[in-house]
C-alpha positions in Angstrom: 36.8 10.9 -12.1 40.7 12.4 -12.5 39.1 15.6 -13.7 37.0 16.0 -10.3 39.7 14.2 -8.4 41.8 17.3 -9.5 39.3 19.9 -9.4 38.8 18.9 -5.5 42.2 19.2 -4.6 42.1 22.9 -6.1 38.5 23.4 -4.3 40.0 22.2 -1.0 43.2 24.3 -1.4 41.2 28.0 -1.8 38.2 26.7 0.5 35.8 26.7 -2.4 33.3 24.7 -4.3 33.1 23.1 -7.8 30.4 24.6 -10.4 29.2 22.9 -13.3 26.8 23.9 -15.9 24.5 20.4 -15.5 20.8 21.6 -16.1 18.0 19.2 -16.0 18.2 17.6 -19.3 21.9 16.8 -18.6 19.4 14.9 -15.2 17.1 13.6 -17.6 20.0 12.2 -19.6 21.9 10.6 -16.5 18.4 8.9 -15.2 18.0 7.1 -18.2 21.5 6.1 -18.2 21.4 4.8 -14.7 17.7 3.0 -15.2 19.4 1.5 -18.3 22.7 0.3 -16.0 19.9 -1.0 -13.5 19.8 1.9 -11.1 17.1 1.5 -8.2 14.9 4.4 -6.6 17.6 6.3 -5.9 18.8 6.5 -9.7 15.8 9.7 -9.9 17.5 11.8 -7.0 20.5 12.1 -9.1 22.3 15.6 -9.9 21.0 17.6 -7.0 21.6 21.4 -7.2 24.4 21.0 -3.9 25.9 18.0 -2.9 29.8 17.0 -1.7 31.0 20.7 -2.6 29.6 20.4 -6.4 27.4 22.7 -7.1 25.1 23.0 -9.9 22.8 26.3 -10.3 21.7 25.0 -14.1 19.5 23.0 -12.3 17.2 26.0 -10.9 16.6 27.3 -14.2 14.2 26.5 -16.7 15.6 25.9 -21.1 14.8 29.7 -22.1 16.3 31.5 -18.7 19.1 29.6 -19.1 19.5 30.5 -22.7 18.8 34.5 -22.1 21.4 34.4 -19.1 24.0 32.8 -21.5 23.4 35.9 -24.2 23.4 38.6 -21.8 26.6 37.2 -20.0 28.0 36.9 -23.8 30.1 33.7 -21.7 31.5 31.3 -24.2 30.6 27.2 -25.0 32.9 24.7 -25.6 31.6 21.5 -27.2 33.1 18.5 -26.4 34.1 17.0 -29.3 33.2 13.2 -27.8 29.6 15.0 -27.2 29.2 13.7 -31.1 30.5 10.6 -30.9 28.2 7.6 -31.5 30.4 5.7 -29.1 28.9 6.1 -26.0 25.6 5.3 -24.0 25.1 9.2 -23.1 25.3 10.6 -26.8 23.1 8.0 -28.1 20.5 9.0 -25.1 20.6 12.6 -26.1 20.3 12.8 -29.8 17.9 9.6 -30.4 16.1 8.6 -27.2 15.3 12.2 -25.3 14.0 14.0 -28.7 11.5 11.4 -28.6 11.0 12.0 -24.6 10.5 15.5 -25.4 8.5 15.5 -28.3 5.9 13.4 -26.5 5.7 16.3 -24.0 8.3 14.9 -21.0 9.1 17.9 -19.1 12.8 17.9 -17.9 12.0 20.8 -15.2 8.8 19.5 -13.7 10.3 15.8 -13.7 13.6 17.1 -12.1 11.7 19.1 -9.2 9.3 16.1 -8.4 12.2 14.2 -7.1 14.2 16.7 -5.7 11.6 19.2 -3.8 13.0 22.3 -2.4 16.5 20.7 -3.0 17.7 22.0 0.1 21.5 20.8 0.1 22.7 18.0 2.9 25.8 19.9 2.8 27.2 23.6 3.5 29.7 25.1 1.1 31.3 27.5 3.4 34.7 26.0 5.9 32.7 25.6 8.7 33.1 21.6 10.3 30.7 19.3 8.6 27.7 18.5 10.8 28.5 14.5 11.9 25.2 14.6 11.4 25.5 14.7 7.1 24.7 11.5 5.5 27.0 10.7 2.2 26.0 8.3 -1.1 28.4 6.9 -3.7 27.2 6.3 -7.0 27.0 2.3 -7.4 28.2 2.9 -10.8 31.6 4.2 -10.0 31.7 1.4 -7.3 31.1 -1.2 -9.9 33.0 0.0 -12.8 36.2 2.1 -11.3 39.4 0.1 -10.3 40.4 -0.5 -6.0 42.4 2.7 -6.2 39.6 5.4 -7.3 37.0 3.8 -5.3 39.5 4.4 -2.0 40.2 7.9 -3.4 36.1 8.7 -3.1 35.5 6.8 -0.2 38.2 8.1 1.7 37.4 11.7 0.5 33.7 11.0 2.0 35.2 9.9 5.5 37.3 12.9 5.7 34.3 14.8 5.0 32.4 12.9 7.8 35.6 13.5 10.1 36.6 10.2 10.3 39.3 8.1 9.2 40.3 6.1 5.8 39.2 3.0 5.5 42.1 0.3 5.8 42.9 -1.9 3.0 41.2 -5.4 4.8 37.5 -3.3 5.3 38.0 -2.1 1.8 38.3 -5.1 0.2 35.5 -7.0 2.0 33.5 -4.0 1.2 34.2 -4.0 -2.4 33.6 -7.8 -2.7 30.2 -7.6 -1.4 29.4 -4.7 -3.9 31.0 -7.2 -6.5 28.3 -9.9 -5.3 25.8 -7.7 -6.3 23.9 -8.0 -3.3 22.5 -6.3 -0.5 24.8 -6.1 2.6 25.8 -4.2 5.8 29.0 -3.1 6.9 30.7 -1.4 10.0 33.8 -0.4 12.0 33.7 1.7 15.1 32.9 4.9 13.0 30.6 4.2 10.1 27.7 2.2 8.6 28.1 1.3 5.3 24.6 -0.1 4.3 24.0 -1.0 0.4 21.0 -2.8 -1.4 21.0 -4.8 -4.1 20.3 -1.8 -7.2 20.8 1.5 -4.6 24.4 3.6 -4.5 26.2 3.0 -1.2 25.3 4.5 2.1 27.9 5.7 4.8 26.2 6.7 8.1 28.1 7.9 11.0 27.6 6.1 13.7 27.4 9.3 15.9 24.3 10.7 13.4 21.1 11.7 14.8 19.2 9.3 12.7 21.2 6.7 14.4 19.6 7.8 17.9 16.0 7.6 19.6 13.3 9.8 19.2 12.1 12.0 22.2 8.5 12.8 22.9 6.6 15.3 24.7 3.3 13.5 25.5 1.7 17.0 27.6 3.4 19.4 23.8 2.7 16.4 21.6 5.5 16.5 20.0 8.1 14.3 18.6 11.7 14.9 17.8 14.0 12.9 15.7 16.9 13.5 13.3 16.4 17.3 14.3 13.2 18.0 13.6 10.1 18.2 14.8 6.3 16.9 14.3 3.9 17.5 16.1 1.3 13.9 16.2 -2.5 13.7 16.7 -3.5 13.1 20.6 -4.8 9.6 20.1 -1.5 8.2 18.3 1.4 7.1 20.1 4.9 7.1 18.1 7.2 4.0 18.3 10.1 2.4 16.1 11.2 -0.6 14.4 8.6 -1.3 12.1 9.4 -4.7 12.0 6.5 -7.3 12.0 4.1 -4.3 12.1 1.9 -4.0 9.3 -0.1 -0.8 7.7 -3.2 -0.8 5.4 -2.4 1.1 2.1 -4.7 0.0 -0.6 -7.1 -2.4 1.5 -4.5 -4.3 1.9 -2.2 -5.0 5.0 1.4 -4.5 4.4 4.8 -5.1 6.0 6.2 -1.9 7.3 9.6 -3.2 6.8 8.8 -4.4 3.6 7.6 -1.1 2.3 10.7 0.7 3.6 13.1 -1.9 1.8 11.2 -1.0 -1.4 12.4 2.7 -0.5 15.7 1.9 -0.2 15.9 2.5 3.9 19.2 1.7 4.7 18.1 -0.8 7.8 19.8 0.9 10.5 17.8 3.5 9.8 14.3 1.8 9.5 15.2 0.3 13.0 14.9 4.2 14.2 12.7 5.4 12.0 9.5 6.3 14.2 6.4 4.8 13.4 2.7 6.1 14.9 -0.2 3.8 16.2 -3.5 4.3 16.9 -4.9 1.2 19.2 -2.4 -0.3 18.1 -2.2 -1.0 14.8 0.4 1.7 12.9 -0.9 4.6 11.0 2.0 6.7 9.8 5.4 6.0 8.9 7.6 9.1 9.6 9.6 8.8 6.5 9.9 12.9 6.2 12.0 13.0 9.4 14.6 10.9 7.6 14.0 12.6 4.6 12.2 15.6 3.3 12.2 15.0 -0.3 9.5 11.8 0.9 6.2 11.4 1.3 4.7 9.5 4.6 3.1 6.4 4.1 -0.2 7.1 5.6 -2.9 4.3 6.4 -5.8 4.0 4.1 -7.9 5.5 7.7 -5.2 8.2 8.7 -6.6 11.6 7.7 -4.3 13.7 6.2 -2.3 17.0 8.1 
């Protein structure tokens, strides 16, 4: 944390970004820590390639392009000497748990790109304003484990991102107790959302986001927009929201929509937006690609696919 408290400073003084060498068994390593540490849904969506000015191009490349780009660039490794320490959680992943992984054919590559797509970053790097617009996370980890100070430090750092102000010391302490209760919990002041269940990282959403307002919908164009994009629905559905009390049949069974999107890890401000499609009446589709592209719809049993 004082290392990339640092590092930031410097990024934010020459208007650049931070680049580490993570690849994906460095994101194979980090899920099993945070499964082990109880880390939800989110805990697989870890290390993307660009996120909060940290950028990792590792990630893009497979075990033997990355070691024929590190002979050709003759670029020199420095081993940590904790890296061979017993000590810690993370050594004792990579040298007893993950050869095991691997040996039994786990692919870090194919496992990193199912949960992160196209990776296609939430944030710019150049010094343009932030889209209001961005959605941030913090690790729950850091939350839970860091003292008061840090945990201001990175929150604070995330609002200014945002374009909005610190958080005062009252809000930050109620906010910090409820992550101490280890429960789920919503927050706000006049700016920001701060939405957190019970094993996911922390949520901040701008009250001013897109996600935070209605959908619009051409019924001649068929179209729907929300959170700035764009689907175009089948003529015989109708889109609407809050999926509360509606249920969908997955499975030959009839499940609550609200329910299924709790699973997920919807922060609830957002599943109160997030539009829904029915077909006489009963729902179809949930939209869950407009909020995020990385997931799938959940599509009735009857709903044909696109």
């Amino acid at each position: 944390m004082l290392r990339f408290r640092d590092l930031e400073k410097i990024s934010e003084k020459i208007g650049g970004y931070i680049t580490t060498g993570h690849h994906t068994e460095d994101y194979l390593e980090t899920v099993l820590l945070q499964l082990i540490r109880g880390g939800g849904w989110n805990s697989l969506r870890t290390l993307g390639v660009l996120e909060n000015k940290r950028f990792r191009p590792l990630l893009l490349f497979g075990e033997q392009d990355r070691k024929t780009a590190l002979a050709k660039a003759d670029w020199p490794v420095f081993e940590d000497e904790s890296n061979h320490s017993s000590r810690y959680l993370r050594n004792r992943i990579r040298s007893e748990l993950l050869p095991v992984l691997l040996k039994e054919g786990a692919d870090p590559d194919k496992i990193f790109h199912n949960f992160h797509d196209s990776d296609t970053p939430r944030i710019g790097i150049t010094n343009r304003k932030i889209n209001e617009d961005e959605i941030r996370t913090v690790s729950r980890q850091i939350l839970e484990e860091e003292p008061g100070s840090i945990c201001k430090q990175i929150l604070d750092l995330h609002m200014k991102s945002l374009g909005l102000h610190p958080l005062n010391s009252q809000f930050l302490s109620d906010l910090l107790h409820n992550i101490d209760r280890k429960v789920s919990f919503s927050l706000e002041n006049k700016e920001v959302w701060f939405w957190k269940s019970v094993s996911s990282d922390l949520y901040i959403l701008p009250k001013t986001a897109s996600y935070l307002k209605p959908f619009s919908y051409n019924s001649e164009s068929f179209f729907l927009k929300w959170n700035g994009k764009t689907k175009k629905i089948p003529k015989n559905c109708e889109p609407s929201n809050d999926g509360e009390g509606e249920k969908i049949l997955l499975g030959g069974i009839h499940r609550d929509v609200s329910e299924i999107l709790r699973e997920k890890e919807i922060p609830v401000q957002v599943r109160k937006m997030l539009p829904i499609l029915k077909r006489e009446g009963k729902t179809v589709l949930v939209c869950l690609r407009m909020w995020d592209s990385r997931l799938d719809d959940i599509r009735s049993d009857d709903f044909p696919q696109d």
